[in-house]
C-alpha positions in Angstrom: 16.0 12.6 -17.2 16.0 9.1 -15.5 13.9 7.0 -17.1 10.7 6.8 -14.5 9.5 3.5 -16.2 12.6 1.6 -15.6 12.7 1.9 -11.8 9.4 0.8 -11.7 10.4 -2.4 -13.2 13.3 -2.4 -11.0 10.9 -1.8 -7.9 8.5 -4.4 -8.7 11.2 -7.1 -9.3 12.4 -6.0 -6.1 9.2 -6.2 -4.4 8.0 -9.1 -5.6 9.5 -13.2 -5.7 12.9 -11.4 -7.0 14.9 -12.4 -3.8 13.6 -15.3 -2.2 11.9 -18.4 -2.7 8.5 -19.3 -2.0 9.1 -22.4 -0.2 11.9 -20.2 1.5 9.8 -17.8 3.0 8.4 -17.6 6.7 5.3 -15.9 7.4 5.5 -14.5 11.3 2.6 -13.3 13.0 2.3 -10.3 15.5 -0.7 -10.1 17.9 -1.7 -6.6 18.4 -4.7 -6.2 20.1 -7.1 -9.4 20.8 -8.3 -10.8 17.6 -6.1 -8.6 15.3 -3.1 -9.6 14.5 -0.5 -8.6 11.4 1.3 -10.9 9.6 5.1 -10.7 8.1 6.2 -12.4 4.4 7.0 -11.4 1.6 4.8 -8.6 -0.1 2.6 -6.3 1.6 1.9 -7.0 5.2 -1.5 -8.3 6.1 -3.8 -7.3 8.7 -5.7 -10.2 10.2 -9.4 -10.1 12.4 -10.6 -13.0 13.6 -13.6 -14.3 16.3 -17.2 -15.3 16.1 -18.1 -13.0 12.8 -15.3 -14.8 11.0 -11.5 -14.1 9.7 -10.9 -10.5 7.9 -7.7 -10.4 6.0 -6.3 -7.1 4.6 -4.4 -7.7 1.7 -2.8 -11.2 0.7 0.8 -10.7 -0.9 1.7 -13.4 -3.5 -0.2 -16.6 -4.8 2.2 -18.6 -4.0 2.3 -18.0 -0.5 -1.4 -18.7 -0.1 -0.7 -22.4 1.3 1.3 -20.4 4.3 -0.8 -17.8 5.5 -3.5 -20.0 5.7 -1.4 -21.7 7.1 -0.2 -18.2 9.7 -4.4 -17.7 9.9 -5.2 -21.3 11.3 -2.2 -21.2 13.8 -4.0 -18.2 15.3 -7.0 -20.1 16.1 -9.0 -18.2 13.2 -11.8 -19.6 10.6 -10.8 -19.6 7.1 -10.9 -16.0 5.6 -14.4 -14.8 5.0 -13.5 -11.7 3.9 -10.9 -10.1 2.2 -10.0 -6.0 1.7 -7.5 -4.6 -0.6 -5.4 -1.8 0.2 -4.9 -0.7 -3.4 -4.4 -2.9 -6.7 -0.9 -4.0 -6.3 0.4 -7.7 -7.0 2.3 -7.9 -4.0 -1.0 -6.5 -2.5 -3.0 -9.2 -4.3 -1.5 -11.9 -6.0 -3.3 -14.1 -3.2 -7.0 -12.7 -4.6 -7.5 -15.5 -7.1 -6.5 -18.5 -4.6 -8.3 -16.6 -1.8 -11.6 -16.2 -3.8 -12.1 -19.5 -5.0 -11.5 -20.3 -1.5 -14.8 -18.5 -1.2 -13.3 -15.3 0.5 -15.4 -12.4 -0.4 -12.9 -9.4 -1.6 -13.9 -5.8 -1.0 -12.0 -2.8 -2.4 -11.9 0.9 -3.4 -14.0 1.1 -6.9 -10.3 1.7 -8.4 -8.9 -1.2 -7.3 -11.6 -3.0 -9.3 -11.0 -0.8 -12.5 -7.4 -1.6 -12.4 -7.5 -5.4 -12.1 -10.4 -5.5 -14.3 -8.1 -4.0 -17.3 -5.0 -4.2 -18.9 -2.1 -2.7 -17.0 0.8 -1.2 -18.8 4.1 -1.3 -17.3 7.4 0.0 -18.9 5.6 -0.7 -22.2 4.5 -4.5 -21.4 0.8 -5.0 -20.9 -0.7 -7.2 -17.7 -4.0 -8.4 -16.6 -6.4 -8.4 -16.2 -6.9 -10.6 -13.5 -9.3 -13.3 -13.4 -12.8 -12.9 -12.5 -12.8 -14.5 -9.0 -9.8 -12.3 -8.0 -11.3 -9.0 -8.5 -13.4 -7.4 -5.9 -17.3 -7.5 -5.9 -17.8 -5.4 -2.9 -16.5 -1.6 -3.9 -16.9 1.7 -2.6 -16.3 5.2 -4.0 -15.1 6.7 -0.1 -15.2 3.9 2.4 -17.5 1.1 3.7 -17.7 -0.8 7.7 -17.5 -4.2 8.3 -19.1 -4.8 11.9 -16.8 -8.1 12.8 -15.4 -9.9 15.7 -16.0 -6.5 18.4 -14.8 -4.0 15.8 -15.8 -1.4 13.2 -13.6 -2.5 10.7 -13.6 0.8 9.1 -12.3 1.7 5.3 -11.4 4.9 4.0 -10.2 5.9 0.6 -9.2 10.0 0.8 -7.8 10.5 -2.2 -5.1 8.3 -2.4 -1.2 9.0 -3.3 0.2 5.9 -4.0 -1.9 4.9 -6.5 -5.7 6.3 -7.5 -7.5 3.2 -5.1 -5.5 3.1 -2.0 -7.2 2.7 1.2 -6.6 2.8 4.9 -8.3 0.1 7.2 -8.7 1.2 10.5 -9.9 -1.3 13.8 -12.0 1.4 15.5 -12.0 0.8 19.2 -8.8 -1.3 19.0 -6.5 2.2 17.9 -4.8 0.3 15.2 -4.7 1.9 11.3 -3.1 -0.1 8.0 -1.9 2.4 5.9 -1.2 0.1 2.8 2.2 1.5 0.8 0.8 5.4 1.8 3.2 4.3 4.2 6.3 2.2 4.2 8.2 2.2 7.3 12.3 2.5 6.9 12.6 0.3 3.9 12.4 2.9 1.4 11.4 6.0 -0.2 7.9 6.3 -1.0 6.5 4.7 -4.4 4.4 7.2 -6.4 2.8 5.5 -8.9 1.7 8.3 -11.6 0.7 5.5 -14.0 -1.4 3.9 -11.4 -3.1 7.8 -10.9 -0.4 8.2 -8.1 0.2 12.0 -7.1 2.1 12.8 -4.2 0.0 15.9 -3.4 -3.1 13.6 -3.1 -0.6 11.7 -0.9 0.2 14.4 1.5 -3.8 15.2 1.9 -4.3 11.7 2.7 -1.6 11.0 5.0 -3.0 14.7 6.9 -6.6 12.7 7.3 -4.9 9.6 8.3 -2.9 11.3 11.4 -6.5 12.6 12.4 -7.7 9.0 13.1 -4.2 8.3 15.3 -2.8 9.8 18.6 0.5 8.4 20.4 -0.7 5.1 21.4 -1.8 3.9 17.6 -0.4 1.0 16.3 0.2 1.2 12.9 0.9 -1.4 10.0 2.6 -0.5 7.3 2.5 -1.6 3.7 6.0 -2.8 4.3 8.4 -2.5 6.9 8.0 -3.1 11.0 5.3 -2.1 12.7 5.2 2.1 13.2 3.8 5.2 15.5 2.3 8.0 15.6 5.4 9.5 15.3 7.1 7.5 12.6 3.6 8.0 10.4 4.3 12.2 11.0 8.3 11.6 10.1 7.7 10.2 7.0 4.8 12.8 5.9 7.1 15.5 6.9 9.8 14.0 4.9 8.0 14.2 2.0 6.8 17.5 2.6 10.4 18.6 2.6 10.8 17.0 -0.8 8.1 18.7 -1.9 8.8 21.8 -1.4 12.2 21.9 -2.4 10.6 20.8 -5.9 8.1 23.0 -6.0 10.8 26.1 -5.5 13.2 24.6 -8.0 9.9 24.3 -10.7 9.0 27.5 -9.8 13.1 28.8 -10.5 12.1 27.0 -13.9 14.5 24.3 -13.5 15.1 21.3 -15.6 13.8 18.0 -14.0 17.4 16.9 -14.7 18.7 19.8 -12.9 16.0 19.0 -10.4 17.1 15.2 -10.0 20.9 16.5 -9.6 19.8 18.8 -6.8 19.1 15.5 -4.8 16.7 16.8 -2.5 15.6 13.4 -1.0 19.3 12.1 -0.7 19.0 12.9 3.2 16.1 10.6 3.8 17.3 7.7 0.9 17.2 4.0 2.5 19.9 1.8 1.8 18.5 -0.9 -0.7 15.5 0.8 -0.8 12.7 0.0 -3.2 12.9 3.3 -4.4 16.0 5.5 -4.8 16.2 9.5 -4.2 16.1 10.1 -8.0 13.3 7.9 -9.0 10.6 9.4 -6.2 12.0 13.0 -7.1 10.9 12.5 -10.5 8.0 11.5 -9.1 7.4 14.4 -7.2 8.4 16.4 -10.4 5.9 14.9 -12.5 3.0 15.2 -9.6 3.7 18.9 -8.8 4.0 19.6 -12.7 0.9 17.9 -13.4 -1.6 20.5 -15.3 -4.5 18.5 -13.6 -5.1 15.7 -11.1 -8.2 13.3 -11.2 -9.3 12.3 -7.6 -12.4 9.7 -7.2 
């Protein structure tokens, strides 16, 4: 059996300062619609509103970057960020909460989010957090909330989640633009299940099926990491894991051996070369969410 833990560490040394240094790294901006824009780094990409209501960031990457997309957010003519919404709990998500809220941003987030942050962490037996006070959200919500800002319903909507128990999608209704947060990450790797986080990639399948009902063709979609995606890309990738899926769920129900599961390698067709997360790791992951004997949804 391939120890689940261990890629984890791997992935978040991967995905976080790992590669590059912070005074190397660019942030680029994309302007998708007017007012929103999505900005490029190193971590989770960020959604960015801005206009007369004031600057809405979604999600804000690493603390150290902080300087720089302030930086990104003032070169697009936008206020200082009045509020900010987490896409699930994350560092690479929101290691920018604690610079960000004693900025004076106001940080809103799925009630799970809060939970997580708010506690101790354990990760491949070492414990983290919990994060200080002014990084944590104080605006949460159990299903979703609206933020009327700059010509948009700013709409979030937790269904379930997947990737971890708290993620959200943040969608600009009226603009046709949806940020999936790491449900989705577009052709840079496998997706990340985090059981420890309350990850299951059965709740991530439901979610992904309400989050194509809020897209047609013409969506623009942003990714938790990766270019920006359609429509299309959002269906390949839940029909890719439906594949894996199945083929785990008629390999359990053959009463296989994870290890004889793992060998199978049922995601090697859709593995991405230096991807966060190899064919083996999120096969075990599917293992263990298709195995579970129960799964606890908020």
């Amino acid at each position: 059996m391939i120890k689940y833990t261990s890629l984890l560490a791997a992935f978040f040394a991967t995905a976080a300062f790992a590669q590059t240094p912070p005074a190397e790294v660019n942030i680029k901006a994309e302007i998708l619609a007017p007012g929103i824009a999505v900005l490029f780094g190193q971590g989770g990409n960020i959604g960015v509103s801005w206009g007369e209501d004031g600057t809405v960031l979604i999600d804000d990457q690493f603390a150290p970057l902080t300087p720089k997309i302030q930086a990104a957010v003032t070169a697009l003519g936008a206020t200082p960020v009045k509020y900010l919404i987490n896409t699930h709990w994350h560092g690479d998500h929101t290691g920018g909460n604690e610079n960000m809220g004693k900025a004076g941003a106001i940080i809103i987030a799925q009630q799970n989010v809060r939970l997580r942050m708010s506690t101790p962490q354990t990760r491949d037996g070492k414990v983290t957090g919990p994060s200080p006070k002014v990084a944590l959200p104080v605006i949460t919500y159990a299903d979703g909330i609206k933020l009327y800002a700059n010509g948009y319903d700013i709409r979030t909507v937790h269904t379930g989640g997947g990737h971890t128990d708290g993620d959200s999608v943040v969608v600009w209704q009226g603009a046709n633009i949806i940020h999936m947060g790491d449900l989705f990450m577009n052709k840079v790797s496998l997706p990340f299940i985090d059981i420890a986080s309350g990850g299951n990639v059965l709740h991530l399948l439901t979610t992904l099926d309400k989050a194509l009902v809020l897209t047609n063709p013409q969506t623009k979609i942003i990714p938790g990491h990766g270019p920006m995606a359609s429509q299309a890309d959002l269906i390949a990738w839940r029909d890719m894991i439906k594949s894996v899926v199945r083929s785990v769920q008629a390999s359990v129900k053959a009463k296989k051996t994870v290890a004889q599961i793992i060998a199978e390698k049922p995601a090697a067709p859709f593995e991405v070369k230096g991807g966060f997360i190899s064919g083996d790791a999120f096969v075990e992951a599917v293992y263990k969410s298709v195995t579970a004997k129960a799964t606890h949804m908020h």
